[in-house]
C-alpha positions as a printed NumPy array, in Angstrom:
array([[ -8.403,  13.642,   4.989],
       [ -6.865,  11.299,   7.722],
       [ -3.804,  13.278,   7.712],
       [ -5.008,  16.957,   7.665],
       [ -7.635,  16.078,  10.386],
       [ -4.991,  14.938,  12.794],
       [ -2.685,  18.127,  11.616],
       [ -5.994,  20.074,  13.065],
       [ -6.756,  17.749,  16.157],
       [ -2.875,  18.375,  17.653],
       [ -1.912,  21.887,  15.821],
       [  0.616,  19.686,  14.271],
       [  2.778,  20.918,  11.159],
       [  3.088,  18.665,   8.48 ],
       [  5.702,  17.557,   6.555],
       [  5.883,  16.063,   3.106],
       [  9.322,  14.205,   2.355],
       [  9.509,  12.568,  -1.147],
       [ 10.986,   8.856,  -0.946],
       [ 12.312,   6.578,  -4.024],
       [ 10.101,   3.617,  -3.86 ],
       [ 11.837,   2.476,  -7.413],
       [ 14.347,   4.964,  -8.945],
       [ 15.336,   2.376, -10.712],
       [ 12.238,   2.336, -13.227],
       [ 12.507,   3.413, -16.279],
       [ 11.022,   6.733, -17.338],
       [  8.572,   4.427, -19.489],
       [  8.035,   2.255, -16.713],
       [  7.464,  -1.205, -15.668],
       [  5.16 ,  -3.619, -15.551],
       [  4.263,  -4.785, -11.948],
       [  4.315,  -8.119, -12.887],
       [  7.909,  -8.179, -13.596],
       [  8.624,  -5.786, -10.818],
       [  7.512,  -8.117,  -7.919],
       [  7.906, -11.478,  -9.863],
       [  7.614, -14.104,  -7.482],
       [  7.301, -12.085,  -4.652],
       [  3.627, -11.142,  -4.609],
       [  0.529, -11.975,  -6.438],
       [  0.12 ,  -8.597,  -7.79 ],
       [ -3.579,  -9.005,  -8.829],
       [ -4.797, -10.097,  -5.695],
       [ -2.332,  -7.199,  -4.407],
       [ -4.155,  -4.622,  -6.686],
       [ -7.727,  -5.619,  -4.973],
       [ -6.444,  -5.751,  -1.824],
       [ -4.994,  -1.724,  -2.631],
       [ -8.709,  -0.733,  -4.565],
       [-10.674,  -2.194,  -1.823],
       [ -8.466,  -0.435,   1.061],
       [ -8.262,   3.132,  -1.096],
       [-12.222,   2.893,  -1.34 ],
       [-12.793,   2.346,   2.262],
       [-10.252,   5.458,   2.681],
       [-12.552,   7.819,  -0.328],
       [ -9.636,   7.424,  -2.426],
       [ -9.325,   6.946,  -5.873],
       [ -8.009,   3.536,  -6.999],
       [ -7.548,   2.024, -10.684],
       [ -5.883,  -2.013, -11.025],
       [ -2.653,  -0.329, -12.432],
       [ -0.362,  -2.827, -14.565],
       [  2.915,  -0.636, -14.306],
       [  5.286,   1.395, -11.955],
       [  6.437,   4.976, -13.289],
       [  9.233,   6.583, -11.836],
       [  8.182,   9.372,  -9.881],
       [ 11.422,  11.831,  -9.538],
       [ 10.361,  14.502, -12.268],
       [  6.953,  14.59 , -10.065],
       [  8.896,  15.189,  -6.948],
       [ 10.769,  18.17 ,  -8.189],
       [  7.751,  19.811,  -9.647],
       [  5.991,  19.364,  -6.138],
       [  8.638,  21.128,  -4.654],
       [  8.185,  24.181,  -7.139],
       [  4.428,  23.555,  -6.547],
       [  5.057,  23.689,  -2.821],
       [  6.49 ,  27.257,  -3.266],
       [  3.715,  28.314,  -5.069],
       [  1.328,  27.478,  -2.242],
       [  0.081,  24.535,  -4.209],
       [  1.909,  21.476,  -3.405],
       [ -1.273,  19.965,  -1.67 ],
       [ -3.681,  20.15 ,  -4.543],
       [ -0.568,  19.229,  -6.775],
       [  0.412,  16.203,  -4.793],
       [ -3.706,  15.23 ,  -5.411],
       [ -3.138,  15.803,  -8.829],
       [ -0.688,  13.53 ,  -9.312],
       [ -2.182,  10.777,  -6.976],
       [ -4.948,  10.954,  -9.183],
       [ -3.268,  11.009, -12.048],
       [ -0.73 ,   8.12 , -11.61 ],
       [ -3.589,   6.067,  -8.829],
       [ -6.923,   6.658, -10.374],
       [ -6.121,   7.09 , -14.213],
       [ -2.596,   5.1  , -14.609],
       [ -1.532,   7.706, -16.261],
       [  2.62 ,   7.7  , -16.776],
       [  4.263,  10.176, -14.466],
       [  7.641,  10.768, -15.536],
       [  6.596,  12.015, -18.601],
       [  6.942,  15.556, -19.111],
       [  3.591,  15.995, -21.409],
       [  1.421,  14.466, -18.594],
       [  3.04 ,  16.278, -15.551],
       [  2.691,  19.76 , -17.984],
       [ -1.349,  18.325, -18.14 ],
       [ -1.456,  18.504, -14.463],
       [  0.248,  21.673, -14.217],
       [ -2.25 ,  23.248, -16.511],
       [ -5.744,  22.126, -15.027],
       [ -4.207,  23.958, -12.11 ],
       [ -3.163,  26.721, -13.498],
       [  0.426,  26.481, -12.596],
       [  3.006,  28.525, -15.501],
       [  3.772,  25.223, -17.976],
       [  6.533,  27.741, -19.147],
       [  7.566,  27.627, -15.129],
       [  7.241,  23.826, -15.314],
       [  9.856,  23.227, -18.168],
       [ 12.08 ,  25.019, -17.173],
       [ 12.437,  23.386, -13.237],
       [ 12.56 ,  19.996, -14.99 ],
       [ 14.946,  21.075, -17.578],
       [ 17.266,  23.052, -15.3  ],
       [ 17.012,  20.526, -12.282],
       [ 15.994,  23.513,  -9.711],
       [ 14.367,  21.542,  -7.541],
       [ 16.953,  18.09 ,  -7.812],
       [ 18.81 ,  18.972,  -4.521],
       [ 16.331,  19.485,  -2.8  ],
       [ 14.31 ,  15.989,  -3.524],
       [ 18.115,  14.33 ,  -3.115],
       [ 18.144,  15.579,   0.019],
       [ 14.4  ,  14.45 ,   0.526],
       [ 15.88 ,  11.159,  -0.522],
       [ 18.588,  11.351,   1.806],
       [ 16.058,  12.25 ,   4.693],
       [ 14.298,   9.255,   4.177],
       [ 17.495,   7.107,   3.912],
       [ 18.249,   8.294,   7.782],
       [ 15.312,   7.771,   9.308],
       [ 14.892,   4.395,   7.714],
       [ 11.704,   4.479,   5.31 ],
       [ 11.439,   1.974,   2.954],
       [  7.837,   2.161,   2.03 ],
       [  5.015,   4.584,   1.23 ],
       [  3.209,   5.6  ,   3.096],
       [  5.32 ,   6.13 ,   6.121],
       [  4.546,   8.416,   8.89 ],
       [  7.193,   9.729,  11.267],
       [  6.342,  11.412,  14.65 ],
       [  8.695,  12.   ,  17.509],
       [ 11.49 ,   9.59 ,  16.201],
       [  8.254,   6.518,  15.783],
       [  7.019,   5.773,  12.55 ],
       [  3.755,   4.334,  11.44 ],
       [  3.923,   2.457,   7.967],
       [  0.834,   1.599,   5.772],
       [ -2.602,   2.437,   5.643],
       [ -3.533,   2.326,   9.068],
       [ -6.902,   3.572,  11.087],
       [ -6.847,   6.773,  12.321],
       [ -6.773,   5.787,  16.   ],
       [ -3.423,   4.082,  15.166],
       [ -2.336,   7.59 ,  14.257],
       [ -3.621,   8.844,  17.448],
       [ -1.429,   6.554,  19.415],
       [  1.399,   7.174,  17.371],
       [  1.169,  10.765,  18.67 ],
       [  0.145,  10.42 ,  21.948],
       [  3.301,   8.061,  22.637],
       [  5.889,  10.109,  21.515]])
């Protein structure tokens, strides 16, 4: 979309660097209401995120919980090596965006790996041997340095660009770098 159009526009290579919104959620998760308790009006919030994913073609459900996204991360760096981390990374946006569906569990991420045809054999044994845990630490880490805090967050020649933003905002943001 947005991002793979600009990738084209400036022969740009793109990469994907996996940040810890909430670590702290539990692998059942949390409801959002809890999660931001007096800090935001997280219905309004919600509408405000459907209405800005369907002016972007995105998919967008009112979600009432957080999962916690780490066992995702380390299967989209296995799917990454398999030449699939794009349509995985969909997959899961879908999944966890557009059908609320709980992420850390190992059932639903082995459902995404099979309507893509990635080895569910393969799959259990990254998440149960932690192949792919150093490499989304250091991810982590990554985003640590360079100061993210929120998703999404675009970095370009040491600037960042946080949020949804138009696609001319992501033209500046490489032009003035």
């Amino acid at each position: 979309m947005r991002i793979e159009k600009l990738c084209r526009e400036f022969d740009l290579p793109l990469r994907w660097t996996v940040f810890p919104l909430h670590p702290e959620t539990p692998l059942e998760g949390r409801a959002l209401v809890d999660l931001f308790a007096g800090r935001m009006d997280v219905p309004k919030a919600m509408a405000e995120l459907k209405e800005l994913a369907g002016c972007l073609g995105l998919p967008f459900a009112t979600r009432t919980h957080t999962y916690n996204s780490r066992r995702a991360q380390e299967l989209g760096k296995w799917a990454e090596q398999q030449g699939q981390g794009d349509i995985f990374r969909k997959a899961v946006y879908a999944a966890y965006f557009a059908e609320g569906r709980n992420i850390s569990k190992i059932e639903e991420l082995i459902k995404i790996c099979e309507s893509l045809h990635l080895s569910t054999a393969e799959a259990l044994q990254i998440l149960d041997e932690g192949v792919f845990s150093a490499e989304v630490d250091s991810d982590w880490e990554r985003a640590r340095a360079i100061g993210i805090r929120s998703v999404p967050t675009h970095s370009f020649g040491g600037r960042t660009l946080v949020g949804f933003q138009d696609y001319s905002m992501f033209q500046q943001l490489i032009h003035s770098s």
